[in-house]
N, C-alpha and C positions, 0 to 999 in steps of 0.2 A: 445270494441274498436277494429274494425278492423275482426268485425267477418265476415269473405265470402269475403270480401271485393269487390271493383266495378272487373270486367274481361273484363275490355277494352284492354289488351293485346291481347285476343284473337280476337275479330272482328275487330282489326287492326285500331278502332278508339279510341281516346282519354278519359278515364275515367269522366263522364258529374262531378264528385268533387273529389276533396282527400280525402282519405280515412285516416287514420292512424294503422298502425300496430306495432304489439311486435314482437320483436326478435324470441319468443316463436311461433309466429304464423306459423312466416318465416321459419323457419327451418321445418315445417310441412311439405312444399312443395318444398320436396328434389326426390320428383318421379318421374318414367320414363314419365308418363302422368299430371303432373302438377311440374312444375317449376319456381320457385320466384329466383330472386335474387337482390342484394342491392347493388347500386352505389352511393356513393356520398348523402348516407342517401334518398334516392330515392327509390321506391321499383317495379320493372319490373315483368310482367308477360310474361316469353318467351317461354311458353309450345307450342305454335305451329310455334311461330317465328324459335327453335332452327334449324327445319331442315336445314331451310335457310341460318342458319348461314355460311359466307365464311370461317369460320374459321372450321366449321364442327359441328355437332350437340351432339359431345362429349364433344368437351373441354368448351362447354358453359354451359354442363350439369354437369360435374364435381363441376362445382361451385356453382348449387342451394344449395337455404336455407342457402347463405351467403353472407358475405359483400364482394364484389368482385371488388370494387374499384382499388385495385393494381393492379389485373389481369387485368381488364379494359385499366389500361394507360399502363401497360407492354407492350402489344398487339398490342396497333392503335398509330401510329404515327401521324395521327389526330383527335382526341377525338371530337373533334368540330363536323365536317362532321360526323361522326358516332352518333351524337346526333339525327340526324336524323330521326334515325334508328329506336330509343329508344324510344321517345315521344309517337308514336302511343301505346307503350307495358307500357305505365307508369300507375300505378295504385293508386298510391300512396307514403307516406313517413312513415319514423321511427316515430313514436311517440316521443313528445316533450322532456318525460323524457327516451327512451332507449337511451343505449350509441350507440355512431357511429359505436363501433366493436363489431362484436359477443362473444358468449362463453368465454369472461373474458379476451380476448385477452388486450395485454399491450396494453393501447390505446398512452400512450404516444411514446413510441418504435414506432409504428405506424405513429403516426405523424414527428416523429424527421426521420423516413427514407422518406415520402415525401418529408419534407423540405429540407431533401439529394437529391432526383431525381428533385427537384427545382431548387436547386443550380447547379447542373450538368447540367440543361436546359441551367440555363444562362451563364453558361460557356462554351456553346456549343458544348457538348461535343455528341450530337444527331448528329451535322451536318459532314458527309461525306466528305472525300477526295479525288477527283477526281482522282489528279494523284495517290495516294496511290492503288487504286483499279482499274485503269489504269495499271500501273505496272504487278499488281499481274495477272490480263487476260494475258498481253502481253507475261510476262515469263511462263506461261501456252502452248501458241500461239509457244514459242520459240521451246517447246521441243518434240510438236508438227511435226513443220516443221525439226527438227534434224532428228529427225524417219524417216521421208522422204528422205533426203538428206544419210542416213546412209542406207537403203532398197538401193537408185540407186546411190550409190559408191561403197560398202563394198559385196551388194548382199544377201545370206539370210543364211551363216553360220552359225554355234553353237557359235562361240560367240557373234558375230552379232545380234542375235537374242536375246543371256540373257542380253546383253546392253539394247538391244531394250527393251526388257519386263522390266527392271527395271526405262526407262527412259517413257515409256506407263504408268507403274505402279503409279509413281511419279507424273506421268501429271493427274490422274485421281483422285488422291487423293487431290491434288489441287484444281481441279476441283470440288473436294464433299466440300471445305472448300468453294471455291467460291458461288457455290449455293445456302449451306448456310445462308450466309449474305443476298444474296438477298430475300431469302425465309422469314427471318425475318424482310422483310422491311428496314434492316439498311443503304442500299445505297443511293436510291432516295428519293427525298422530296414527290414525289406520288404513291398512291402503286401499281397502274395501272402500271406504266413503272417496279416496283421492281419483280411484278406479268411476266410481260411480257420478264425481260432477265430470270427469276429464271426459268423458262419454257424450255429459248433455252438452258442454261449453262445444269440443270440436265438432261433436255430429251436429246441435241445433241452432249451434250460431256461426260453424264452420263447413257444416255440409260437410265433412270427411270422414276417413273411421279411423277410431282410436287404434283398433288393431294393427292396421296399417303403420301408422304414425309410430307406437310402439315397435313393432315387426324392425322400422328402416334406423330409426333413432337409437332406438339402446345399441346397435353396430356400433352407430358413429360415434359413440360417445365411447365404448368400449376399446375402438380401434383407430380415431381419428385420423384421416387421412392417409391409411394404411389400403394400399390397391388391393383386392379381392376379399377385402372384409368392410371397409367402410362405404357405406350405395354412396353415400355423398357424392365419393369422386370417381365413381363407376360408371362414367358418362363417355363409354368409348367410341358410341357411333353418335357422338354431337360434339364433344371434348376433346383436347389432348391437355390434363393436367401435370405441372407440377415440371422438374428438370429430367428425369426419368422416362415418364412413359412418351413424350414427343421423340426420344432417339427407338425406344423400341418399335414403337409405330414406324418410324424411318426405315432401322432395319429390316421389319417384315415388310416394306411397302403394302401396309394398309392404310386406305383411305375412305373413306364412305363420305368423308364432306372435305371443302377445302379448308383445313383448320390454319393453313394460314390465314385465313380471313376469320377466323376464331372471334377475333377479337372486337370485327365489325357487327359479325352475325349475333354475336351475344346479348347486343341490346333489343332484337328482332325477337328471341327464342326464350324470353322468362317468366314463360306462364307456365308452371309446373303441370304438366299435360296428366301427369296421373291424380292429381289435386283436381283439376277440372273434371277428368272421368267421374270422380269420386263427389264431384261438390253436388248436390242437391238444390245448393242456390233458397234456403228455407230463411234466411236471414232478408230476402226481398219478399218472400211469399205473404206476407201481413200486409207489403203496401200496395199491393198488385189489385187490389178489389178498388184502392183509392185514387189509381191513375185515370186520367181518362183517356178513351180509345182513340183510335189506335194505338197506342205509345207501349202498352201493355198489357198481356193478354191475363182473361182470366185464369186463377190457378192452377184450375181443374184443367183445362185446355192444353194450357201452356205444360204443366208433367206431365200429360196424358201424351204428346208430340215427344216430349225429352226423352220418354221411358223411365222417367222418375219415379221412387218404389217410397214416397214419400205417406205423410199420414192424410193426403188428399187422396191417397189410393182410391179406397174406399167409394168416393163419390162419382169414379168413372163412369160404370155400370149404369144408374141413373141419368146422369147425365145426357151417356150416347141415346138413352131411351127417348130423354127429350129431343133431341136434338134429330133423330132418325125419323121421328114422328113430322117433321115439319116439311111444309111443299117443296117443293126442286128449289122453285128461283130461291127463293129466302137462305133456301142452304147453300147455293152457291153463292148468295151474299154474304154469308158467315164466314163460310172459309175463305173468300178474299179478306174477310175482314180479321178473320183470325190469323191469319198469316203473314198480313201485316203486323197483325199485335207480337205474334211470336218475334218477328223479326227486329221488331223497336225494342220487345221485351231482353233478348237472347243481347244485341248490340250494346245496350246499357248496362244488363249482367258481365261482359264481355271486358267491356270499359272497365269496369269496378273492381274487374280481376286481372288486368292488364296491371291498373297503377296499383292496385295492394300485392303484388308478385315481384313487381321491383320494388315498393319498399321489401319485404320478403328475403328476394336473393341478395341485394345489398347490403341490408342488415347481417343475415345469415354466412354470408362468405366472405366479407371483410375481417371476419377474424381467423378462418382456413386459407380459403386458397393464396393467397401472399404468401405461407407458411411452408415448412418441409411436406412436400406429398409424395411418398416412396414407397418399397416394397415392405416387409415386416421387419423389421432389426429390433423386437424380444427387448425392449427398454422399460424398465422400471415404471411405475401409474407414472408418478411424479415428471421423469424426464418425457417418458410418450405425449404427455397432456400438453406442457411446456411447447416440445419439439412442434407440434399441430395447430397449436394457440396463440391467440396475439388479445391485447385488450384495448378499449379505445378510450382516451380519456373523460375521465367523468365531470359531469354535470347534469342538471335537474332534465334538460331539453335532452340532450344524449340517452339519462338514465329511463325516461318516458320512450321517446323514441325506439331504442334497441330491444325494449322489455327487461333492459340490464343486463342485455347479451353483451353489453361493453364492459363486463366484467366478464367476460368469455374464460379467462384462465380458472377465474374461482368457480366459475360454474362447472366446469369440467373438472376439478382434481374432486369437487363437493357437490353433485348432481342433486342430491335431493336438501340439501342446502336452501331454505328461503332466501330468495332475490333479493330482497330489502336489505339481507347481512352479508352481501360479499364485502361491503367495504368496510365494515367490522372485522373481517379475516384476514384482506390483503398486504397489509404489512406484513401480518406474518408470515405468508409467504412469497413476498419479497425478499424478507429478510433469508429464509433459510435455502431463497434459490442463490442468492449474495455465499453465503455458506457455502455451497458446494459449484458456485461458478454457472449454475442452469442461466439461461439466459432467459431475460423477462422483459416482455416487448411490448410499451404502451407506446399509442399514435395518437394525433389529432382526428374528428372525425372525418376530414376534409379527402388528408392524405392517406388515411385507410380505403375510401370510395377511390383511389386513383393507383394505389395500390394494386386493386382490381385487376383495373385495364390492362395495367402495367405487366 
C-alpha cells in the first residue's frame, strides 16, 4: 500500500490516481531531499516546491513526515487560495484505516482544539480593528513628531537628549510590536497589503528586513523551543539553553564562552548583532539635519561612513564632488569635524538600541526560555505551543508594554489572530487545557523578568 508512491509533486502536475499511504511510510520522508507532509488527511510532496515556499523553505521543512494541518491554518489566513498551491504537490491520502494524527498523538484533544479555532472564527475573533491599529501607528507617529519639536525648542543638551533616546527608544519598540502583527497577517483581510505595510513599518521605522524577520520567526513559531528547528534558541556559541543542551555540551566538552558565567554575561550581550547589521538607523535619519555639530553628523556623511544602501544613496556622488573640490586645511577640518559627528551620531544610535534590545529580549523571552527547551518529541499544535509558552498577567501597562506578547499562549496556538482578541479567546483555552490536563502557566510581570536569570 502506498509503496514509492505516484511523484506528481515534483513535476508540478497532478498525480494521474491516488495513491494510499501509512503513517509509517510518511514519516520516511522527513529529508533534506524528499519531503511529504499531511494536510487534512491528504498527503503532499513538497520536496522541490519547499524553496518556493513564501514562507521559506525551513518552516515548511520542519514539518515533514507529519500531519501538519494546524500549522497549515495557523499560517494562511486564506487556506482556500493557498489550495491552489497544493493540488499540483498532491499525491495522495492516509490510508482508510490510519488515524488522521501521527505518532499516537490524542486525536481527540486534537479535534476538540479545532473546534476551539472554529468557534473563535465564528466569533470573529480573526477580524481586525481598524481603529485599534489605527491608534497604535498614530501614537507611534506622536512621539515621533515630539522628538522633532523637542530637537527645535529645547536644542540638543544632556538632557534633551536622554529624553529623546528614551522617547526614540519607546517609539521603536512599538514599532517592533507593530510590525509584528503585520508580519503575521493579523491586520488585513489579504496578505498582499499585510506583506506590503510589514515592509514599510520594519524596514522604515525599524531599519531591518522583513525577509529576515519572516525567514527566523515563522521556525519559531512553528517549532518553539525545539533545538535545530527554532534560531531562537540556536544560540550555541553565546548560550547553553534549557535542561538538555548544558549536559550535552558537558558531555562533548564544548566551550567557546564560560557559560557558567551565562547568566552574568547576558546583561552585557543583548543587542541583537544581526538586527544592528541589518538596522539602517532611518528612524534617526530626519533629526540628524536638526542636531547641532558636532553631536551629529550629517546624513549623507554619516551613511556614506556606515555603508548604508539607504534612499540618501543617491546623494553621495554629489556630495564627494563638493567636498573634493575644497582646499586641504578646510578638509581636514571637516573630517576632524565629521568624525566627531559620526562618533556622537553612532554613540547616541548605539544608546537607543542598547535600551530598546533589553526591553526586546525581555519582553520576547519571558514567555520561552523559563519554559521546556528540548530536542523534537512530534507533540500535537496544542501541546507543542503550551509545552514552549507561558503568559504574563494582563493589564492596560502590561498589554502596552509586551505588544500583548503576555498573551504569548493565545498568540502562538492563533498567530494571525489580532492582538486586541486574545483575551476574548483565553478562557477558552483555559478551559479545554483544564479538559485534557495541558498545563497553563500565567506569572506576574515581576516574576517572569526573574524567571529569566533564574
Amino acid at each position: 500500500m502506498g509503496k514509492g508512491g505516484e511523484q506528481g509533486g515534483d513535476s508540478g502536475e497532478p498525480a494521474a490516481q491516488i495513491r494510499f499511504y501509512t503513517w509509517e511510510e510518511i514519516q520516511k520522508h522527513n529529508l533534506r531531499t524528499d519531503k511529504w507532509l499531511v494536510i487534512e488527511r491528504k498527503v503532499y510532496n513538497v520536496t522541490k516546491w519547499a524553496n518556493r515556499h513564501p514562507g521559506g523553505q525551513r518552516v515548511i521543512s520542519h514539518c515533514a513526515g507529519e500531519d501538519a494541518t494546524d500549522a497549515f491554518q495557523a499560517f494562511h489566513i486564506n487556506p482556500t487560495l493557498v489550495q491552489k498551491f497544493l493540488k499540483p504537490l498532491l499525491i495522495g491520502e492516509l490510508a482508510p484505516g490510519e488515524p488522521s494524527q501521527d505518532r499516537d498523538k490524542n486525536s481527540q484533544l486534537v479535534e476538540d482544539f479545532r473546534t476551539l479555532r472554529k468557534t473563535a472564527e465564528d466569533m470573529n475573533l480573526f477580524r481586525a480593528s481598524p481603529l485599534f491599529f489605527s491608534c497604535y501607528l498614530g501614537h507611534i507617529i506622536v512621539m515621533e513628531v515630539l522628538a522633532w519639536l523637542m530637537i527645535s525648542y529645547f536644542g540638543t543638551g544632556w538632557i534633551t537628549t536622554l529624553i529623546l533616546s528614551c522617547i526614540l527608544t519607546t517609539s521603536q519598540a512599538q514599532a517592533g510590536w507593530l510590525q509584528h502583527d503585520f508580519g503575521h497577517l493579523s491586520v488585513f483581510k489579504k496578505s498582499s497589503w499585510n506583506h506590503i505595510v510589514h515592509k514599510f513599518v520594519i524596514g522604515h521605522l525599524k531599519g531591518a528586513s522583513a525577509n529576515w524577520w519572516n525567514h527566523r520567526h515563522f521556525q519559531h513559531h512553528a517549532k518553539p523551543n525545539i533545538f535545530q528547528k527554532d534560531p531562537d534558541v540556536n544560540m550555541l556559541h553565546i548560550f547553553v539553553l534549557g535542561d538538555t543542551q548544558p549536559v550535552e555540551y558537558g558531555k562533548k566538552k564544548l566551550k567557546y564562552l564560560p557559560y557558567n558565567h551565562q547568566h552574568e554575561y547576558f546583561f552585557l550581550s543583548e543587542i541583537p548583532l544581526p538586527f544592528l547589521i541589518l538596522c539602517s538607523h532611518t528612524l534617526l535619519t530626519p533629526l540628524w539635519p536638526w542636531l547641532d555639530p558636532p553631536r551629529v553628523p550629517h546624513p549623507t556623511l554619516f551613511l556614506a561612513d556606515c555603508g548604508d544602501n539607504s534612499v540618501h544613496a543617491p546623494n553621495l556622488k554629489s556630495s564627494w564632488k563638493t567636498y573634493h573640490n575644497q582646499p586641504i586645511i578646510p578638509k581636514i577640518f571637516e573630517e576632524t569635524q565629521s568624525a566627531r559627528k559620526k562618533k556622537n551620531s553612532c554613540d547616541f544610535s548605539w544608546f537607543c538600541r542598547f535600551l530598546e534590545s533589553h526591553w526586546f529580549v525581555w519582553v520576547t523571552q519571558m514567555n520561552h526560555i523559563p519554559m521546556e527547551i528540548d530536542s523534537e518529541k512530534h507533540r500535537d499544535w496544542l501541546s507543542s505551543q503550551m509545552a514552549a509558552t507561558c503568559n504574563i498577567e494582563q493589564s492596560f501597562f502590561n498589554d502596552w508594554f509586551t505588544g500583548h506578547l503576555n498573551f504569548q499562549i493565545e498568540h502562538h496556538l492563533f498567530p494571525t489572530m489580532p492582538r486586541h482578541n486574545f483575551w476574548k479567546v483565553k478562557p477558552l483555552v483555559k478551559s479545554l487545557c483544564a479538559k485534557y490536563g495541558v498545563h497553563y502557566e500565567e506569572k506576574p510581570l515581576g516574576k517572569a523578568f526573574v524567571d529569566i536569570v533564574g
